[in-house]
Backbone bond lengths (Angstrom), bond angles and torsions (degrees), N, CA, C in turn:
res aa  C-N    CA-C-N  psi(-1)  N-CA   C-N-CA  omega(-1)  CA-C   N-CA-C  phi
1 X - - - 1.453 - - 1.524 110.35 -
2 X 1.281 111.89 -26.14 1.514 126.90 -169.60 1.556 108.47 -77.20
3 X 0.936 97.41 -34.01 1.857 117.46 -171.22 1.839 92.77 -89.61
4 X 1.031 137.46 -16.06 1.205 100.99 -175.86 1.457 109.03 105.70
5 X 1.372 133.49 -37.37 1.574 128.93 -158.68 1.556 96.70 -85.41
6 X 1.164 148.74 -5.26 1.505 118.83 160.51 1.032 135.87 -102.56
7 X 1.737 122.07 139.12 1.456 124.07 -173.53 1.475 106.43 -72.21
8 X 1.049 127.17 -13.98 1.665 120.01 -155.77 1.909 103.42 -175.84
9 X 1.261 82.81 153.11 1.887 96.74 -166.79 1.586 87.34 -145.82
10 X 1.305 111.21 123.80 1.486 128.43 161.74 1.236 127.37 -91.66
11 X 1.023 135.73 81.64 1.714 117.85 -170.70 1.402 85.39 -91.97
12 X 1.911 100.80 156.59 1.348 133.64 157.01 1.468 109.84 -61.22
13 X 1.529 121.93 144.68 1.333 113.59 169.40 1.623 125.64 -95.87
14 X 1.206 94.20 1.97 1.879 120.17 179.84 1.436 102.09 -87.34
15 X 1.250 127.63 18.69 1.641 106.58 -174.96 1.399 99.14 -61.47
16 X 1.582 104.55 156.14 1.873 90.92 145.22 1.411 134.00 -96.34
17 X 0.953 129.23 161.00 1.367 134.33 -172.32 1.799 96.61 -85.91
18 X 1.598 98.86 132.02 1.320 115.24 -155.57 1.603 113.27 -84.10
19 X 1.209 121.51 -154.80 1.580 96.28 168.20 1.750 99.88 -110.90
20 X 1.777 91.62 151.43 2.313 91.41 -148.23 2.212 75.89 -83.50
21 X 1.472 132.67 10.95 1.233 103.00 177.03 1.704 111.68 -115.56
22 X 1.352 109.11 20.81 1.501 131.66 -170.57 1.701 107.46 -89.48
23 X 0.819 168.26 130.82 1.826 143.44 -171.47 1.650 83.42 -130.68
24 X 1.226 93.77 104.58 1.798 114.11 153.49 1.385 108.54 127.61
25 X 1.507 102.65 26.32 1.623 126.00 -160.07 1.810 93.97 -70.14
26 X 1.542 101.06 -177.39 1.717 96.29 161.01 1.494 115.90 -68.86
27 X 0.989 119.40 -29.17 1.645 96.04 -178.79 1.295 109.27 -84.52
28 X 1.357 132.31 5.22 1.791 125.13 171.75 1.559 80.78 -86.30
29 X 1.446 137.96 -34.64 1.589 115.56 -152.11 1.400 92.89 -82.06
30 X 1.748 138.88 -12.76 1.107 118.65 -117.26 1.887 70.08 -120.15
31 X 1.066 115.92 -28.40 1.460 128.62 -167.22 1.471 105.59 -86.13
32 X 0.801 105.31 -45.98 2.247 122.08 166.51 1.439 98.44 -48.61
33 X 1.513 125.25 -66.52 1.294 110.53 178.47 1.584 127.24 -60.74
34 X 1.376 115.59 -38.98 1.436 135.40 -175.15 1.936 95.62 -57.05
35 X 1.535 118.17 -52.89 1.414 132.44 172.45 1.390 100.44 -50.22
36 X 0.871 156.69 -50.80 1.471 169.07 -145.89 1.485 116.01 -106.89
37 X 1.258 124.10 -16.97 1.407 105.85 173.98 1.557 98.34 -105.82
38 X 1.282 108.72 1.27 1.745 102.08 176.20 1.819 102.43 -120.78
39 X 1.228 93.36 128.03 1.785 99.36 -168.70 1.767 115.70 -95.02
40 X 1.213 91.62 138.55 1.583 84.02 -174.64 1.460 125.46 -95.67
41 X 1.086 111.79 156.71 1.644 125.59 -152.73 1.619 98.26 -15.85
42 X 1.487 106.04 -70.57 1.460 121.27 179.56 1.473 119.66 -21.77
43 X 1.639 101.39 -70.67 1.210 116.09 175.99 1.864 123.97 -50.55
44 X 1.360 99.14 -28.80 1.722 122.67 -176.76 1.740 92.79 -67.16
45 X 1.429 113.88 -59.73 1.291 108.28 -169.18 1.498 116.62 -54.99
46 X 0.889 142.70 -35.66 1.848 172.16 149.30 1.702 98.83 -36.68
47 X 1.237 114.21 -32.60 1.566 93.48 177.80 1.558 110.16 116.96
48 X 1.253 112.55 -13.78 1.876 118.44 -178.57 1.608 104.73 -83.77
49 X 1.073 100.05 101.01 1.577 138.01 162.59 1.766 120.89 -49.17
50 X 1.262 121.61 116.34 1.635 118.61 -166.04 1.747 95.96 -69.99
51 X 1.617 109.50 137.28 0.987 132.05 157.91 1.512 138.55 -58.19
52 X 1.283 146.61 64.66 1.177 142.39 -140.24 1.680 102.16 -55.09
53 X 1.469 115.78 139.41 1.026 114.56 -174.11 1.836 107.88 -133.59
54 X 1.078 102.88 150.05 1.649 87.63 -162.12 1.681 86.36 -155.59
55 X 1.817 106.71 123.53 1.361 105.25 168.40 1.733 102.27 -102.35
56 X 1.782 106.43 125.17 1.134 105.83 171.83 1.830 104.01 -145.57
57 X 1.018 118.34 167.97 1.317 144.94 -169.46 1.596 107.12 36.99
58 X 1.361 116.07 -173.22 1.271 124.21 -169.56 1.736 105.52 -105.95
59 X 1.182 119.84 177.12 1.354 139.50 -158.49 1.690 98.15 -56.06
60 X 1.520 91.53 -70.31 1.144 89.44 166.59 1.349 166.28 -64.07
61 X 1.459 107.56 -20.04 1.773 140.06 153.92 1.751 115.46 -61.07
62 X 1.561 100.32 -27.61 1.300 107.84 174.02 1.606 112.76 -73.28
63 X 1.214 110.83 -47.51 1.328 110.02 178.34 1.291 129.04 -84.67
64 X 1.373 109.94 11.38 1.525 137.20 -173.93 1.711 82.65 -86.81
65 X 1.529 105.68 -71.83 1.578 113.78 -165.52 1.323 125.50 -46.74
66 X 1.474 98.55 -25.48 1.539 112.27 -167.57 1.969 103.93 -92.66
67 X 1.682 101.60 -4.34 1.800 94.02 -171.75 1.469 104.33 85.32
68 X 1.030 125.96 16.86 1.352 117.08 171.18 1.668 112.79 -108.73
69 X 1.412 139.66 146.53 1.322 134.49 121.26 1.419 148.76 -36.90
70 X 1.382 114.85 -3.63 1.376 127.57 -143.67 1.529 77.93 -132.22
71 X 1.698 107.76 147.40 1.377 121.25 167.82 1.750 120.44 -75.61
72 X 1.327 115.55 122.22 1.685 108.70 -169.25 1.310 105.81 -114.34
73 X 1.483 125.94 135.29 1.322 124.56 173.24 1.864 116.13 -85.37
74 X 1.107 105.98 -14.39 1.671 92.90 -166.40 1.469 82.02 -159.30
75 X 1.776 113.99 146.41 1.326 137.38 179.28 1.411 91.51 -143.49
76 X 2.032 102.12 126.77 1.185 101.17 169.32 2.086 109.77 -119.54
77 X 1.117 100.96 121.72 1.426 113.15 -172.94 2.008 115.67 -82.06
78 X 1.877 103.25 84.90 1.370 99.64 159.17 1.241 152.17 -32.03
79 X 1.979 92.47 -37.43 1.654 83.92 -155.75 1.395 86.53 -149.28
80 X 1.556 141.31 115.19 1.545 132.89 -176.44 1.663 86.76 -94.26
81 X 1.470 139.10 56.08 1.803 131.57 121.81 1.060 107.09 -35.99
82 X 1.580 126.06 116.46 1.542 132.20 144.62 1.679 99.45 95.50
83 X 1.141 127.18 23.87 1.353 113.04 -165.04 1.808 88.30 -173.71
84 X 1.203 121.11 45.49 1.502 118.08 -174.28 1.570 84.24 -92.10
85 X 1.281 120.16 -74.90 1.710 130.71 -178.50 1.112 96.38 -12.28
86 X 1.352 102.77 -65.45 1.897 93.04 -161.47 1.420 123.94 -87.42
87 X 1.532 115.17 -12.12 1.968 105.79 148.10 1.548 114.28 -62.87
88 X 1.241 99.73 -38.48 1.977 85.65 -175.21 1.575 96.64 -65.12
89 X 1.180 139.40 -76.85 1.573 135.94 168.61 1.688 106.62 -5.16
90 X 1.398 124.56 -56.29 0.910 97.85 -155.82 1.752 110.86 -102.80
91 X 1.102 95.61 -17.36 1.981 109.10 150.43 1.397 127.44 -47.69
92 X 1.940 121.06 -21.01 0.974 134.42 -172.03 1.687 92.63 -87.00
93 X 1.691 89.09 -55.26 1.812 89.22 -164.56 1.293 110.26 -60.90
94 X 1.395 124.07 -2.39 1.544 130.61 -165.63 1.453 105.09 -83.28
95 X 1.620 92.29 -49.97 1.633 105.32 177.14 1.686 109.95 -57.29
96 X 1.146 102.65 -56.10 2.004 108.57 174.01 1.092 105.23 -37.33
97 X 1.344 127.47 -52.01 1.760 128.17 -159.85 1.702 108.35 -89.87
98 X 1.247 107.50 -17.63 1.479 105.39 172.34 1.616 106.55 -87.65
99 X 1.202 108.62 -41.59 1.332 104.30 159.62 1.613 138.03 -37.94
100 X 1.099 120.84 -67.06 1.265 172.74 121.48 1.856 94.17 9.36
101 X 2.110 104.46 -70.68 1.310 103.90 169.98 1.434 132.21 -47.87
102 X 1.639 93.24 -61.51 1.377 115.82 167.00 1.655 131.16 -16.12
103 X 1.144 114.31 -60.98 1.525 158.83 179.28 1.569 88.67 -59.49
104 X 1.709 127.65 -85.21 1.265 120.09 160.02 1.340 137.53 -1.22
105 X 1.219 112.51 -84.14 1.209 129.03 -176.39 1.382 112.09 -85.24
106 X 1.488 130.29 25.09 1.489 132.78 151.44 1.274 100.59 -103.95
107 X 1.375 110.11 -37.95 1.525 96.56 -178.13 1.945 120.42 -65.49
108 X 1.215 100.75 -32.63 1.158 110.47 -179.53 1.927 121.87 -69.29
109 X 1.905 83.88 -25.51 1.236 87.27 177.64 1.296 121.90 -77.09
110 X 1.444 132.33 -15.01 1.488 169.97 176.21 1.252 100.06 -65.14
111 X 1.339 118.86 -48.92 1.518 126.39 -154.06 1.556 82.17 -78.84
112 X 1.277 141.50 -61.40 1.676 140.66 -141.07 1.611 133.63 103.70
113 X 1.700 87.07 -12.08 1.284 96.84 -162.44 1.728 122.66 -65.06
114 X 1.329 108.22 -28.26 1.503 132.11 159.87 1.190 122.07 -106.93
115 X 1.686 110.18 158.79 1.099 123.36 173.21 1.613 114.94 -128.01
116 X 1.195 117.49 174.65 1.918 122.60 171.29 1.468 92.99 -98.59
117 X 1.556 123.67 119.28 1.211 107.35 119.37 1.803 152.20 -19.84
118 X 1.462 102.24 116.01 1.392 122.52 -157.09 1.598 104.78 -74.75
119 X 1.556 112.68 -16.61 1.316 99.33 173.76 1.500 111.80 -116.81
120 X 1.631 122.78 -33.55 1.652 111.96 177.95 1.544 120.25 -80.11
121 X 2.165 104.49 -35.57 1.087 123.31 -162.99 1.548 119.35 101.63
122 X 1.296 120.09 8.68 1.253 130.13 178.05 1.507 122.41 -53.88
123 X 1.292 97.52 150.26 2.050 71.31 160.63 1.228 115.19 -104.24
124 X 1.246 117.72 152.63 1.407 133.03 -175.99 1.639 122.44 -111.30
125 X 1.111 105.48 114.48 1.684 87.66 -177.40 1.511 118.60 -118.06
126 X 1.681 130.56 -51.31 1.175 110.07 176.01 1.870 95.36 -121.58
127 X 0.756 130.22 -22.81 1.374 121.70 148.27 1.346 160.29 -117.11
128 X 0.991 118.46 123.13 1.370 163.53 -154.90 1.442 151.48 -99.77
129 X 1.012 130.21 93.79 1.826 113.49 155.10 1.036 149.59 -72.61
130 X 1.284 123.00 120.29 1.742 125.95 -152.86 1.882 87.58 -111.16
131 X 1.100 108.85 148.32 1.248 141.07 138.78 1.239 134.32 -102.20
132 X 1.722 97.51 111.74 1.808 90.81 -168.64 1.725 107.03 -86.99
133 X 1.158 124.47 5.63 1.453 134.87 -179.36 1.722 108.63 -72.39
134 X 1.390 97.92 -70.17 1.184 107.32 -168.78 1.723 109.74 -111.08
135 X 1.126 131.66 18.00 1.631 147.82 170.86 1.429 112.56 56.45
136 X 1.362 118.04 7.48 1.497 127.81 144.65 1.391 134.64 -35.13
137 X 1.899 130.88 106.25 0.822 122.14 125.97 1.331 164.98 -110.19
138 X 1.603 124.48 154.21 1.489 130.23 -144.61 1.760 84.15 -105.11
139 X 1.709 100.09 164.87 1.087 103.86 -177.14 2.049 85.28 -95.27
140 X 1.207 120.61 -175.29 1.329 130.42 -176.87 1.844 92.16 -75.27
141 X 1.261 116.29 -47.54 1.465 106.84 178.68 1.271 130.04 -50.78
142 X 1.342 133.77 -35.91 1.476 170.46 -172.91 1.787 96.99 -77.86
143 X 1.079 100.14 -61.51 1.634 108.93 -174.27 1.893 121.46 -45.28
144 X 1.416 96.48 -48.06 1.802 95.74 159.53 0.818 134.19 -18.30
C-alpha cells in the first residue's frame, strides 16, 4: 500500500474494535491503512495517486470471495486484469453511497439531533456524556 502498487483495499465492515489501551491494536492497523490510501498534499505533489478504498461485506463473505474458508479483514487488489468493468461499477456505486451518505448526515446535522464527540470525533446521537462544568460532550467510548 506504501509503495503505491494497489488499485483498491476492501476492508470488512465487521472488524472488531480492538482494545483502545493496546498500541498497534486493530484499529491503529485499520486507521494506517485508511491514512494510506489517501495521500497527502506532499505525497500528491510526487505523483502518489489515492487508492480507492471501499468497506464492503463482512469477514466472512470476504473470504468467501477471495476462495478462502477463513475469515479476512482486508483484501488488497494489484492488478484490476479481467475485472476493470466491475471496479469502475463499483467506484460508481461508491460515489452514489457517499453521495447518498453525505446528504444524510447534513440533514441530520441540521436537524440537532447529533453531535461529534469533543475528544475522538465520533458521532453521537442519543447517547452520551454531558459535562455540566465545562459543556462537553463525550461519546460513551471516550467516557471510560
Amino acid at each position: 500500500l506504501r509503495s503505491g502498487n494497489l488499485k483498491c483495499v476492501i476492508v470488512a465492515y465487521n472488524i472488531d474494535q480492538g482494545n483502545e489501551s493496546v498500541h498497534g491494536g486493530i484499529d491503529d492497523n485499520v486507521s494506517a491503512i485508511i491514512e494510506n490510501c489517501c495521500p497527502t498534499l506532499e505525497e500528491k505533489t510526487m505523483g502518489k495517486k489515492e487508492t480507492t478504498l471501499i468497506f464492503a461485506l463482512n469477514k466472512s463473505k470476504l473470504g468467501e470471495a477471495v476462495g478462502k474458508r477463513i475469515k479476512i479483514s482486508t483484501v488488497g487488489i494489484q492488478s484490476l486484469d479481467g475485472a476493470y468493468e466491475d471496479y469502475k461499477e463499483a467506484v460508481k456505486i461508491l460515489a452514489r453511497a457517499k453521495a447518498v451518505w453525505t446528504d444524510l448526515v447534513e440533514r441530520e446535522r441540521k436537524s440537532g439531533s447529533w453531535f461529534r464527540c469533543e475528544l475522538c470525533g465520533f458521532i453521537i446521537e442519543h447517547t452520551y456524556q454531558y459535562c455540566t462544568d465545562c459543556e462537553k460532550k463525550w461519546c460513551t467510548r471516550c467516557f471510560r
